[in-house]
C-alpha positions, -999 to 999 in steps of 0.1 A, spaced: 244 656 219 213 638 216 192 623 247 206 585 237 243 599 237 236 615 269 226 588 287 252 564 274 279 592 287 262 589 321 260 556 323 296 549 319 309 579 340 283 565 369 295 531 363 333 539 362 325 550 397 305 523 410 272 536 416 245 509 416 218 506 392 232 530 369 206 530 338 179 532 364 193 567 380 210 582 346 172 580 335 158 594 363 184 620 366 178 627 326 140 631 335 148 655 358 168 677 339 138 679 312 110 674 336 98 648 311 80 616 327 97 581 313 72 572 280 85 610 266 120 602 273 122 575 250 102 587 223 126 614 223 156 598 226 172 609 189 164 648 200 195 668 210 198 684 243 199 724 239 230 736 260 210 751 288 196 715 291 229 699 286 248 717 316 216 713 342 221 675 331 259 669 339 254 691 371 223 665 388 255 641 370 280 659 392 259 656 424 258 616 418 291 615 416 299 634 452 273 603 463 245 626 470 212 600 468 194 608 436 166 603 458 167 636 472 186 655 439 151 644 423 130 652 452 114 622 453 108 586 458 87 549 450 74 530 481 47 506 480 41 519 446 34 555 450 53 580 451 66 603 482 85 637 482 115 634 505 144 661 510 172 659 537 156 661 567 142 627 560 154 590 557 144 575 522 124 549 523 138 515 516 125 485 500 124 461 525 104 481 549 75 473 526 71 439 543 70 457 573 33 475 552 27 439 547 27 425 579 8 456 589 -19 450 566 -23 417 568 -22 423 608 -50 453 608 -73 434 586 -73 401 596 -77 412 633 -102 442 625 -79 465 642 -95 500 642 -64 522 652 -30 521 640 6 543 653 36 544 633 64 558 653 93 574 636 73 586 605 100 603 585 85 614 552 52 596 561 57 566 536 47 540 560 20 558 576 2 565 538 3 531 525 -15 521 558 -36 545 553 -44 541 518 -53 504 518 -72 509 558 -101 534 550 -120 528 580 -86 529 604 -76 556 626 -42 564 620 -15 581 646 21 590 633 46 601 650 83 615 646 105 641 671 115 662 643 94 693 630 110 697 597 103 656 590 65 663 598 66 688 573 76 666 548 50 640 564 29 666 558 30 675 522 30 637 515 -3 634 532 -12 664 515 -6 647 481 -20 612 483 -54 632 497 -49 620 536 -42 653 554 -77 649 576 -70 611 581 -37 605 595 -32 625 626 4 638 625 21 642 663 51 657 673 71 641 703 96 614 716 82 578 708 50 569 722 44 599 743 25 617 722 0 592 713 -39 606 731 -47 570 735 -34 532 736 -40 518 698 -43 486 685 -8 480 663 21 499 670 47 502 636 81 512 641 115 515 618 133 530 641 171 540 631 189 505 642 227 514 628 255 514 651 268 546 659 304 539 645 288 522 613 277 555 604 295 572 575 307 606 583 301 619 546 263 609 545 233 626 531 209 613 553 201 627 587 219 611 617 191 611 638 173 589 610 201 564 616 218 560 647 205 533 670 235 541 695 262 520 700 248 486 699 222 499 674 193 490 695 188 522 715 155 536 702 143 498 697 146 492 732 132 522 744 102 521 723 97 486 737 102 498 770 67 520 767 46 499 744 26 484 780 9 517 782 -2 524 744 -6 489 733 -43 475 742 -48 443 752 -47 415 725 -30 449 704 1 437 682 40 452 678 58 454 643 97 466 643 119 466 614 153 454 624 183 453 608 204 423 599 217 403 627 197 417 654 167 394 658 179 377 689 189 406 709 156 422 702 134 390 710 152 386 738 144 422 754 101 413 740 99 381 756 114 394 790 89 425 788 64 407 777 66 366 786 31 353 777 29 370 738 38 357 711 68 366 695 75 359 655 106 371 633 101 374 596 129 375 571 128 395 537 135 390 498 169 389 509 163 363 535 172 384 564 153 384 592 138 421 589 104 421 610 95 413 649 60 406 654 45 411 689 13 402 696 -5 403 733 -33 376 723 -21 361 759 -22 388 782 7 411 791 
């Protein structure tokens, strides 16, 4: 069976079970079971798979099929154009919480903001490209679990940041030394019972309790004491949220200002806080 034959197999086995974007992951799952990169693939397309190949192939095939993300069956994923190691113990970064980078960015630069906390880390994805693209800021991230700092960790490791970003383990804001200037947060917002019993991806990456909004709100709950004055707030909410959670800022926090931001997908997906008014 040749590479081409291969894939076309895949794709229709992946499709006649309704995975999404099928060519995408039979390629990446192909690339995996070569360890080939995506410009050898297809110059070797007409090249037949040896046996040993074949079977490592239809097993990463197998693992798709029992809805295992191919995220972590490849080890790895693309966020804000690099690429991060992630494993179980971490959510996998999603594409829409690049606006929440965005806003960031656009936040930190325009406002020459010299420190920075992310809260709720996970594999580090939102801390790097902060990072990256902030040379001169001081970067805090946070994130209760050990084994998701360690996969923090090695990403820092790779994209050369391991001395930059300060990695902290604790419960929100509490481990922060001092009150920064923008606070980042994706917090898990899913409703408890919304969560699918068979899925890959830690629960406590997830669960936002039963109205989805537990971590949110008790995040917001400790921002007066790590936030400095004229400092800014970023959450990434999920969809249908926006009003429950700018209700909860503006009673904390009556003189900010308060904006909502929708993504590609035209659902409103970032709260902006900022304490240009006073607390």
């Amino acid at each position: 069976m040749t590479l081409k034959q291969a894939l076309a197999r895949a794709r229709g086995i992946l499709d006649a079970n309704n995975i999404e974007n099928v060519p995408l992951e039979c390629e990446l799952l192909l690339r995996q079971a070569l360890k080939i990169n995506r410009v050898q693939l297809y110059l070797e397309l007409d090249s037949e798979l040896r046996p040993k190949q074949e079977e490592t192939f239809w097993n990463l095939i197998k693992r798709r099929l029992a809805h295992e993300p191919t995220a972590y069956i490849i080890g790895h994923r693309e966020f804000y154009g690099l690429d991060f190691y992630v494993n179980p113990q971490v959510l996998i970064p999603r594409p829409e919480s690049e606006l929440l980078v965005e806003k960031a960015l656009s936040l930190a630069q325009s406002h020459n903001m010299s420190t920075v906390a992310e809260i709720g880390t996970g594999c580090g994805a939102i801390a790097i490209s902060l990072a990256l693209n902030l040379p001169h800021t001081k970067i805090y991230a946070t994130d209760t679990s050990a084994p998701a700092l360690e996969v923090a960790l090695i990403n820092c490791q790779k994209h050369g940041l391991a001395n930059r970003i300060h990695l902290l383990q604790g419960d929100m804001l509490n481990p922060l030394p001092e009150p920064v200037d923008l606070i980042v947060a994706n917090l898990p917002y899913v409703k408890e019972s919304e969560i699918d019993a068979g899925v890959f991806e830690p629960a406590l990456a997830l669960s936002g309790g039963a109205d989805g909004l537990e971590k949110i709100r008790q995040l917001c709950q400790q921002v007066n004491n790590k936030l400095r004055p004229r400092g800014c707030l970023l959450l990434e909410i999920g969809q249908g949220q926006e009003r429950a959670v700018v209700t909860l800022l503006r009673g904390l926090f009556p003189s900010a200002e308060i904006e909502v931001e929708s993504d590609l997908s035209g659902i409103n997906r970032v709260v902006s806080l900022h304490l240009n008014k006073g607390r």
